[in-house]
N, C-alpha and C positions, 0 to 999 in steps of 0.2 A: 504494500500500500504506500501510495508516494505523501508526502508531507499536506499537497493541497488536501487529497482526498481526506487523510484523518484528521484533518481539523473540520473538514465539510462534515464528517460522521460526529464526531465531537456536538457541532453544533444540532444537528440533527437527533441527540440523545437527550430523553425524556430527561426531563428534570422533576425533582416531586417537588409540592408545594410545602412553604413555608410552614413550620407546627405555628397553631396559636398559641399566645402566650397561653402557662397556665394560671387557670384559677383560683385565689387563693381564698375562697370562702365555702364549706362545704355546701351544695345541693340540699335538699331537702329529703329527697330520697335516700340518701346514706343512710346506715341501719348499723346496727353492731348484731357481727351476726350472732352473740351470745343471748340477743333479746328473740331473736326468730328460732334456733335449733341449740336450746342449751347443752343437748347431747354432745354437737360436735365439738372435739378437744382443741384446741387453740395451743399453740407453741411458737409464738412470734418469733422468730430467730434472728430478727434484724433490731429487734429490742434488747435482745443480751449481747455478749461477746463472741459466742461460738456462729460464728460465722465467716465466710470468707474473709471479711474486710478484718475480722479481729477484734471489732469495739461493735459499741450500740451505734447505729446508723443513725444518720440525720431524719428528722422529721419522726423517728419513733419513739413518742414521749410517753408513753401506755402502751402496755401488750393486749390491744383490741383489733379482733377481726373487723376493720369495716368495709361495705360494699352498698353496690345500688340496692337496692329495694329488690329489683326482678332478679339480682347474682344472688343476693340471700335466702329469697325465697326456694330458688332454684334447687341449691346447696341441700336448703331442709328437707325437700322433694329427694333426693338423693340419699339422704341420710334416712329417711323413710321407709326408702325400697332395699337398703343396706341391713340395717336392725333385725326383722327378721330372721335374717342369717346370722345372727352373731355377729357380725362387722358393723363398723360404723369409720368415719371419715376423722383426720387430724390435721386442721391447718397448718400451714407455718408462714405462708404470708397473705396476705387481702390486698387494698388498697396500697399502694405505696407513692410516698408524696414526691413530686419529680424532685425537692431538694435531696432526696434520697437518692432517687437515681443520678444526678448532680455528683453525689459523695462516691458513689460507684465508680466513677468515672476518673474526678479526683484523684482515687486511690488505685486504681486502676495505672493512672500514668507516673505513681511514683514507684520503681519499676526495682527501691530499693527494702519495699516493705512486705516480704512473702514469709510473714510469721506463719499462716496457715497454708501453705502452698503442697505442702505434703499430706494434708489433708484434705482440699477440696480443688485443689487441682497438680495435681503430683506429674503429670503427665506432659502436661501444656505447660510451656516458657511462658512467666507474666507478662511480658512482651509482647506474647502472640492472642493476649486473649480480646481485644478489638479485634484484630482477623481475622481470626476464628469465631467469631460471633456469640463471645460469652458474654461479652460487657457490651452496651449502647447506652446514647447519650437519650432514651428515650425508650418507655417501658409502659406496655396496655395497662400493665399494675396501675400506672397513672390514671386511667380511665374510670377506675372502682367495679369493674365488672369480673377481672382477675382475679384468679386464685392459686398459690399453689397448695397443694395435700396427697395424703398419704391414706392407703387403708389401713386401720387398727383392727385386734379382733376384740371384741367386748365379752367381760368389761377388760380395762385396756390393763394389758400388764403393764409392772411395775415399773421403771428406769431405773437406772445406778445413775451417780452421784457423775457429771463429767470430768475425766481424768486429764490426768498434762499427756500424757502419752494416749495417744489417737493414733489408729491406723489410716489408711487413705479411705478416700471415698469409695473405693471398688475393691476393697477389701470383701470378706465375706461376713454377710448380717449378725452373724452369732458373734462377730469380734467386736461389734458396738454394742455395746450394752444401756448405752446410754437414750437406744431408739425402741420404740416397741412397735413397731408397723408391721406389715405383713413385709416379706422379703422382696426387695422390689430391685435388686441386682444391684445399685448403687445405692449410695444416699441422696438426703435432696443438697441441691446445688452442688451436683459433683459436674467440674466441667471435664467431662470425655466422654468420648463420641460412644461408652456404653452406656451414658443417662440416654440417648433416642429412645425413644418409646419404642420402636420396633428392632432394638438390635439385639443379633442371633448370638451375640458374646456372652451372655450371662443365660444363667441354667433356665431350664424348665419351666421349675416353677416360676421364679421370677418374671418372667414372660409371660405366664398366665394372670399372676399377678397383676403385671401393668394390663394386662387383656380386659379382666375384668372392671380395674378402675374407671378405664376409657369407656365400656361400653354403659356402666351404671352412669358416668357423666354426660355424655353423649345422649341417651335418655334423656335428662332433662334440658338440653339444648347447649349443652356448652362443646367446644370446640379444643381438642389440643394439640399444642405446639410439639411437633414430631420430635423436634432433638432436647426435651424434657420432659420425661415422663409425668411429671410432675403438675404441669402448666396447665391451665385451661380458662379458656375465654366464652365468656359468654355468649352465643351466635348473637341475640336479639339487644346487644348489649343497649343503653340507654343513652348511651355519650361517646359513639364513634370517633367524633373527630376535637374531642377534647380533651384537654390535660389539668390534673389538679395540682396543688402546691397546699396545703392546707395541714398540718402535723396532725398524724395520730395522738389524740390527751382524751384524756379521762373526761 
C-alpha cells in the first residue's frame, strides 16, 4: 500500500463518537440490590484491598451492590430460579463509578506497582494489559446495568480468613480457600485468556459451571462478555449510552 493510499484509508476509518460526560448524581432508579434479593451474597472486592489494584478503589465508599431498577430486579428473577436447587448467586461488583474506572487506569500505567500480579494476572506483563484488553478507560459497570458474580451453593460455605501467600488466579479452586463459589476454572478478575467463558483449558466441570451460570443469566435477559466468565450486561439495559460518576456510600 503506497503512503497516498493509507492515509486515504486512514481517513476513510470509522471513528466512534465522543462518551458523554459522566453523571454525577444518581438516577432514581438505582436500587441496592440488598433491598430487592437479600439472598444474594455481596463481596464488593473493589471496596477492600484484595484486589488487582491492591487498595480500596476510588469511588467505593460502602460495600453496596447498586444497579438500575430493571438489572436488580433481573438478578432476583435469577436468584429465584437458582434457590430451588440449592444454589444461589455472589456479587463482587455492580455499579462502578467511572472515577473508578479513572483509578484502573491510573494504576494501570504505573507499570512499577504489581504487588498483586502473581495473583490476578501472573501471566500477562503489566505492560500489556491495555492490549490485551484487560484494563479501559471506560466500563458498562459505569452504566449500572452491570454485574459481575459467581454461583455459591447454599447455604454458602464458610471462607478462611485471606492469607499473604495466595496462589494465582488459575491455580486450582481447593487452593483458595478464601472463595466459596462453585468451581469456575479461575477466579474473578483473573486476567488470562482461561477466564473466556468458553475456554477448553480448565476441567469439566468448571465449564459446566460457567454453562450453567450463563444460561440461568441469559434467562433473564442479561448478556455476557465472552473473555469473562464472570461479566454480564443487561440486554434491555436502561442507560445505553450513558456514564455515571457518583461514589458508592451508605
Amino acid at each position: 500500500m503506497t503512503i497516498r493510499s493509507l492515509l486515504f484509508a486512514l481517513l476513510l476509518w470509522p471513528v466512534s463518537p465522543a462518551l458523554a460526560e459522566p453523571i454525577a448524581v444518581p438516577p432514581a432508579d438505582f436500587v441496592d440490590l440488598a433491598l430487592l434479593a437479600p439472598t444474594i451474597a455481596v463481596e464488593m472486592r473493589y471496596f477492600g484491598e484484595f484486589n488487582f489494584v491492591g487498595r480500596p478503589v476510588r469511588g467505593y465508599d460502602a460495600p453496596r451492590c447498586l444497579l438500575t431498577q430493571p438489572a436488580a430486579t433481573a438478578l432476583a428473577q435469577v436468584q429465584a430460579r437458582l434457590e430451588p436447587f440449592g444454589l444461589g448467586l455472589k456479587v463482587f461488583d455492580c455499579y462502578r463509578p467511572q472515577r473508578a474506572v479513572d483509578h484502573f487506569v491510573e494504576w494501570a500505567q504505573d507499570l512499577d506497582d504489581t504487588r498483586y500480579q502473581a495473583v490476578f494476572y501472573p501471566t500477562v506483563p503489566k505492560a500489556l494489559l491495555f492490549q490485551e484488553g484487560y484494563i479501559a478507560d471506560h466500563s458498562s459497570h459505569s452504566r449500572g446495568s452491570t454485574v459481575d458474580l459467581t454461583l455459591i451453593p447454599l447455604p454458602p460455605p464458610s471462607q478462611s480468613a485471606l492469607a499473604e501467600q495466595r496462589p494465582p488466579c488459575t491455580a486450582a479452586a481447593s487452593s483458595r480457600p478464601w472463595e466459596n463459589g462453585l468451581d469456575m476454572g479461575t477466579a474473578f478478575d483473573c486476567f488470562d485468556p482461561r477466564s473466556w467463558t468458553a475456554s477448553l483449558a480448565v476441567a469439566p466441570q468448571a465449564r459446566a459451571n460457567r454453562l450453567l451460570l450463563k444460561q440461568v443469566m441469559e434467562a433473564e435477559g442479561f448478556i455476557n462478555y465472552p473473555n469473562e466468565w464472570w461479566h454480564f450486561t443487561l440486554a434491555a439495559e436502561p442507560f445505553p449510552e450513558q456514564r455515571f460518576d457518583f461514589p458508592v456510600s451508605r
